[in-house]
C-alpha positions in Angstrom: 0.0 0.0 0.0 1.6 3.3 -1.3 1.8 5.8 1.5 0.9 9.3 1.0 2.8 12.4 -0.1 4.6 13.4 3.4 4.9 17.3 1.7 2.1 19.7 0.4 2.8 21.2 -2.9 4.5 24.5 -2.6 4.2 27.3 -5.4 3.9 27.3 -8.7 7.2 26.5 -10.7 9.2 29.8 -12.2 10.5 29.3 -15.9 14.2 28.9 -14.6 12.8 25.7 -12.2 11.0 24.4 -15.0 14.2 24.1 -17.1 16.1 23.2 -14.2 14.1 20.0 -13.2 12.7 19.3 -16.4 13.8 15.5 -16.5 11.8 15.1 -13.5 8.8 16.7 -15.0 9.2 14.4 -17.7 8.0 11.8 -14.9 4.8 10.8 -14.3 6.4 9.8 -10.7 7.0 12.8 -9.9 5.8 15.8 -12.5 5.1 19.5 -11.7 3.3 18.8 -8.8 6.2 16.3 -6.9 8.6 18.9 -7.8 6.6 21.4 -6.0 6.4 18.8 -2.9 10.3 18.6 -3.0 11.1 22.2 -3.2 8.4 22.7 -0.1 10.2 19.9 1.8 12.3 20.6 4.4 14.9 17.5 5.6 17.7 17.1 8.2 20.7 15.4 7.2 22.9 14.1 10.0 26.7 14.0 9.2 28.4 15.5 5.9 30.4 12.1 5.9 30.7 9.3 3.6 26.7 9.0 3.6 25.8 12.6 4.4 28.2 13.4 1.2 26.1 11.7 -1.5 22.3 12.3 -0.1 23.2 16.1 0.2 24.4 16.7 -3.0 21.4 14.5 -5.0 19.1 15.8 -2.5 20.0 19.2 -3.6 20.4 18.3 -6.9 16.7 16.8 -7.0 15.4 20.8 -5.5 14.7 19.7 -1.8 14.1 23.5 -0.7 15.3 23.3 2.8 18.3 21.6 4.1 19.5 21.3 7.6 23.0 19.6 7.5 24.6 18.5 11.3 28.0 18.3 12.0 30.5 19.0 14.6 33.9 17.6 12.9 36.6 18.8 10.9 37.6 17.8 7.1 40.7 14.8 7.6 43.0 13.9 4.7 41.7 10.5 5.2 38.0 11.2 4.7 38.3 11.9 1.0 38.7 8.7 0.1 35.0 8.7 0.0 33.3 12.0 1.6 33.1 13.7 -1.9 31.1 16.8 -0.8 35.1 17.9 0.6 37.8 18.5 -1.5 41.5 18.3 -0.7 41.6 22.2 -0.1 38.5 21.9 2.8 41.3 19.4 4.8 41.1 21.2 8.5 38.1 22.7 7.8 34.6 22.2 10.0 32.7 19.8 7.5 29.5 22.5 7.4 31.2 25.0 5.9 32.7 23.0 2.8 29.1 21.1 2.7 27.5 24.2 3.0 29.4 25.8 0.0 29.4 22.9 -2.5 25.2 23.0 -1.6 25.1 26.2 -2.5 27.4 26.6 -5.6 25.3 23.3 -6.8 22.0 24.3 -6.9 21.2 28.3 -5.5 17.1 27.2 -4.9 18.4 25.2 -1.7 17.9 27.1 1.6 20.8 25.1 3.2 21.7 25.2 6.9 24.3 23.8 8.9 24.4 23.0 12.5 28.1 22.4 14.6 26.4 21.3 17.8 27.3 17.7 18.8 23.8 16.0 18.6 23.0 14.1 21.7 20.0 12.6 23.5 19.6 16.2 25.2 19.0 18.9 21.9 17.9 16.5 19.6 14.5 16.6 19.6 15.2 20.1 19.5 17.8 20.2 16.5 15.1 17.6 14.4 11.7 19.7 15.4 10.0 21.5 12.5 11.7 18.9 10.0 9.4 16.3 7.3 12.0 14.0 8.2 15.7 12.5 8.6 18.8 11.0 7.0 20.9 9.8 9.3 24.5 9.4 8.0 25.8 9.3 11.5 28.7 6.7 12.8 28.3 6.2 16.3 25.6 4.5 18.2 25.2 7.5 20.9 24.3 10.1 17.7 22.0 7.0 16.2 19.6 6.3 19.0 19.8 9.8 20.3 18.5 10.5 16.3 16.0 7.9 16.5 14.4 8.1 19.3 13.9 11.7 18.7 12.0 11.0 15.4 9.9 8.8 17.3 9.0 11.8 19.5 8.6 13.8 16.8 6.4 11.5 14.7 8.6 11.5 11.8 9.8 9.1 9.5 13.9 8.2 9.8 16.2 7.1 6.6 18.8 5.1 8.2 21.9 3.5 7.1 25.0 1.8 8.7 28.0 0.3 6.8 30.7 -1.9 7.2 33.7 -2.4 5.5 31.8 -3.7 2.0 28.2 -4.3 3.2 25.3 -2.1 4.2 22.2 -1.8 5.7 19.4 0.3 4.9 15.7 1.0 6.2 13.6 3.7 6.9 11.9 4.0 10.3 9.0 5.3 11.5 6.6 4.4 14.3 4.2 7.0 13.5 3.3 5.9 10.1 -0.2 6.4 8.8 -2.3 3.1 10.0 -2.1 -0.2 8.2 1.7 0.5 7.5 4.2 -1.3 9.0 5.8 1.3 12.2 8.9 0.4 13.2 11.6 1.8 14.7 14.9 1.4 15.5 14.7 0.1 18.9 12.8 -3.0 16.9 16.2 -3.8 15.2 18.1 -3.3 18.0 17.1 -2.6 21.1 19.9 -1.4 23.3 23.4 -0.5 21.7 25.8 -2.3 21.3 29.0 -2.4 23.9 31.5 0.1 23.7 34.2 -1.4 21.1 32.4 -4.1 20.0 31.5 -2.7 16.3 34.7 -0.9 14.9 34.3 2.4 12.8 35.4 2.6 9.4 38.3 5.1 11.1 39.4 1.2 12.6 37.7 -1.4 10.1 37.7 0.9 6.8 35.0 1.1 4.3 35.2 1.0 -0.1 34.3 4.3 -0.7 31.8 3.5 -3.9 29.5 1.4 -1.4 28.9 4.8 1.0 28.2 6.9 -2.4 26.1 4.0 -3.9 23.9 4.0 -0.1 23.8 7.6 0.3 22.2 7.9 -3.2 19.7 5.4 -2.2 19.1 7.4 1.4 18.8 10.1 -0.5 15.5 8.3 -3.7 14.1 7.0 -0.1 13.3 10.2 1.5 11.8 11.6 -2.1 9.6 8.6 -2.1 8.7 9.5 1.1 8.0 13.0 0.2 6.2 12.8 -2.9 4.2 9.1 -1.6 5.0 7.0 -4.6 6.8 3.5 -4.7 7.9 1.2 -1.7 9.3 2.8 0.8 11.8 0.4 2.7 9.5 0.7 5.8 9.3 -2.6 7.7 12.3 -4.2 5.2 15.5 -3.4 5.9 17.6 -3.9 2.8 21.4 -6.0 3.3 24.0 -5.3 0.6 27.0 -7.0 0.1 28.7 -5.5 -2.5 31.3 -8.2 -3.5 28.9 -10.5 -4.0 27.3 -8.3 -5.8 24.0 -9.0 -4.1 20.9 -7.6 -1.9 18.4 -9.4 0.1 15.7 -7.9 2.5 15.0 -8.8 5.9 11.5 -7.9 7.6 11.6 -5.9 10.6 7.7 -5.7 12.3 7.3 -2.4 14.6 5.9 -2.5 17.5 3.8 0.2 17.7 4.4 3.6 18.6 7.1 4.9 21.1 4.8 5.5 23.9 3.2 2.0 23.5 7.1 0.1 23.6 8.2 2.2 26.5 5.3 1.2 28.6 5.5 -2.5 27.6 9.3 -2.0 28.5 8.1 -0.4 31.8 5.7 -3.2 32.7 8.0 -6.0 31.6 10.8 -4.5 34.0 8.4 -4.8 37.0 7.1 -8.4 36.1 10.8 -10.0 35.3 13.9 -9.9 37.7 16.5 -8.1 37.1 19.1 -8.9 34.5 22.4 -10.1 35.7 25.0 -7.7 36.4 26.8 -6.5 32.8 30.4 -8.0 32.3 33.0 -5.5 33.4 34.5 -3.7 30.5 38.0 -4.0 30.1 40.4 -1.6 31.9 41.6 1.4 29.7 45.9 2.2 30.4 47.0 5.3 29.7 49.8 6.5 27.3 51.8 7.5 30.4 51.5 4.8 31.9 52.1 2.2 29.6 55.7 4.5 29.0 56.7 3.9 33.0 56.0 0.4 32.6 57.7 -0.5 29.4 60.9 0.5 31.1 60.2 -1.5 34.8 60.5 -4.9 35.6 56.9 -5.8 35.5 56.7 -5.1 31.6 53.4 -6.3 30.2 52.7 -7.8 27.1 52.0 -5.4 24.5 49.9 -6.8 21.5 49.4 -4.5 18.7 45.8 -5.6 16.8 45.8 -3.2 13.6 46.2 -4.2 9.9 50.2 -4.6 8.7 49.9 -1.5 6.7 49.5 0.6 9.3 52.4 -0.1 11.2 54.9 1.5 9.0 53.5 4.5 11.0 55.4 3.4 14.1 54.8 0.8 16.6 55.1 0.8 21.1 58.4 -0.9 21.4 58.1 -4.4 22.0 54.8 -5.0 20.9 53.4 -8.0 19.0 51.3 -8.0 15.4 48.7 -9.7 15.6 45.5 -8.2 13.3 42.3 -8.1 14.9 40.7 -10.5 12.2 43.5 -13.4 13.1 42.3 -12.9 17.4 38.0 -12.6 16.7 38.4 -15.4 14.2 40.9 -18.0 14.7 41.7 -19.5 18.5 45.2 -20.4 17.8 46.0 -16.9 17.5 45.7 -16.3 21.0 48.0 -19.1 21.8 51.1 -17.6 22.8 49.6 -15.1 24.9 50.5 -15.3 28.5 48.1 -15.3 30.8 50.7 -14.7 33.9 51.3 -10.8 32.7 49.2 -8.0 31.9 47.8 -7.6 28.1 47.7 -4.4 26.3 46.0 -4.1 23.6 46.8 -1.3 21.1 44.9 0.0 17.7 44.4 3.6 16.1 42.0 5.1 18.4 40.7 2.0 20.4 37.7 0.5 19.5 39.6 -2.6 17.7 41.7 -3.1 20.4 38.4 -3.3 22.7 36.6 -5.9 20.3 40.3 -7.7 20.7 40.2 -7.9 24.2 36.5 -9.1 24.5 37.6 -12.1 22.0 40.4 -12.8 24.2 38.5 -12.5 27.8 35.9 -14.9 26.0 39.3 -17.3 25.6 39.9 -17.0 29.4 42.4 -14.4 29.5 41.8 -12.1 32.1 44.3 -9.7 32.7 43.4 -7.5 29.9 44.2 -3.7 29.3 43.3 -1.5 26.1 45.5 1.7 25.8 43.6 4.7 25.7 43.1 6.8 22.6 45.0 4.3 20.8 48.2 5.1 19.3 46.8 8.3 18.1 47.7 9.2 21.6 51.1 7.5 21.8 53.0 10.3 22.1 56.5 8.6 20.4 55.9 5.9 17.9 59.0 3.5 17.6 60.1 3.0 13.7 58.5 -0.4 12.6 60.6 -3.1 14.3 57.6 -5.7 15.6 56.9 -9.5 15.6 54.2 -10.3 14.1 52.3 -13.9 14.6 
């Protein structure tokens, strides 16, 4: 059952629009009057990233009339692998004003704005008010929920996406949606997130850069779907791509009603079930400092360094062991000439590899398990690339 247009019409077309989006009005899909719909709409995009890149620029491209763009980080040399709303000159800039520009210089109908507040559960719902709906190009699980569950306060529907090396995932969410649609949310996926470290970022797994351009550019036909009410939505399906197989299947996800309506069966279910066991202790975090002052006593630890062999040529803690993150989640034997009589550190970029390392290796029986903090971002002295690698 085709939904219906999320966006009134807005005025009539001027001659310049009319030549400017006249392969759309070619389309009975879409026409004058879905054009009009597009240049009333008004969307938040969250993160000028690797997803936030592509949906921006089609999304302005297709004459969405108001844009709100959030993001609270700077341009890196390594984002423009595959964040192509940048270029090499914005490196050091804040992404908003090098998204902001490109918007602009692409298509002058946009009223694009950007917001550099770090979106968390707290200003949200106030960031996302006033908005048809959401894109969320995010990377971390705080900025995801606290984005989701403010769409379900707000009633609004939620394009979401996540990738992963060379697979995606993409859905749209919405637990207001009109009756007899499917309303789900992303609390019906997954409930709680996941722990700390146990999903690495593309900054620690890496990503192929055609795969975030190729599922931005679908975020981006979802949301005018939404907007204009024609085709199938992805609500209730979330779509899997795997792009070296070269394949996509869907999975069904069935909502379960409306925010208020889970939170009060979470509520009652609390009172009517025990509580849950205490949570596993997450593993101890070792400063750079530290880690210095006790490479040079007597109780050294053993120092395992879990990132890919390319990166080491970067520089290494003295002393430290290779051994890649993949060889420790996936294959026992790796862990086999680990001691178990000395402390561990585990060492990536910025950490979250190192933690996924060390909750393989506590699942092994290891127990004396550090992860040093910041990664070796924060090491302030790499050692020239001298390491043993298993």
């Amino acid at each position: 059952m085709t939904l219906p247009p999320l966006v009134a019409p807005g005025p009539a077309l001027t001659g310049d629009q009319v030549s400017r989006y006249s392969r759309h009005l070619l389309m009975p899909t879409i026409g004058e009057g879905g054009q009009r719909r597009l240049l009333a709409a008004n969307i938040a995009v969250i993160g000028a990233g690797g997803l936030g890149s592509p949906s921006l620029l089609y999304l302005a491209g297709a004459g969405v009339g108001r844009i709100t763009v959030v993001d609270d980080d700077d341009v890196d040399e390594t984002n423009l692998q595959r964040q192509v709303i940048h270029a090499t000159a914005d490196v050091g800039r804040p992404k908003i004003d090098s998204a902001l520009e490109r918007v602009r210089a692409l298509n002058p109908d946009v009223v694009i704005t950007g917001v550099s507040e770090h979106l968390d559960a707290d200003n949200a719902t106030r960031i996302l008010a006033d908005h048809d709906l959401v894109l969320d190009g995010s990377d971390n699980f705080e900025t995801r929920y606290a984005v989701a569950d403010a769409c379900d306060e707000l009633g609004i529907p939620l394009v979401w996406a996540a990738v992963y090396r060379t697979e995606a995932h993409l859905t749209v969410f919405w637990t207001a949606a009109p009756q007899d649609h499917p309303a789900p949310g992303l609390r019906d996926l997954f409930p709680t997130p996941p722990a700390p470290g146990s999903v690495p970022a593309c900054g620690d797994a890496g990503v192929v850069g055609p795969l975030v351009g190729q599922v931005g550019s679908m975020m981006a036909t979802e949301a005018i779907k939404l907007i204009l009410g024609v085709g199938a939505p992805l609500l209730g399906r979330l779509l899997f791509i795997d792009v070296l197989a070269a394949t996509q299947r869907e999975i069904p996800i069935v909502g379960r009603g409306p925010r208020r309506v889970r939170e009060a069966a979470a509520a009652a279910a609390a009172t009517a079930t025990p509580p849950p066991a205490e949570a596993e202790p997450s593993v101890s975090l070792l400063s750079p400092a530290d880690l210095a002052t006790r490479l040079t006593g007597a109780d050294t630890p053993f120092v395992i360094d879990v990132r890919e062999e390319h990166e080491l040529v970067s520089g290494i803690v003295p002393g430290a062991v290779h051994i890649p993150v993949a060889a420790i989640t996936g294959d026992p034997a790796a862990s086999a000439g680990i001691p178990s009589d000395r402390d561990i550190v585990l060492v990536c970029r910025a950490g979250p590899r190192a933690h996924l390392a060390a909750t393989a290796l506590r699942a092994r029986g290891l127990e004396r398990l550090f992860v040093l903090e910041g990664g070796m971002l924060a090491w302030p002295d790499p050692t020239p690339l001298t390491v043993e690698t298993r």
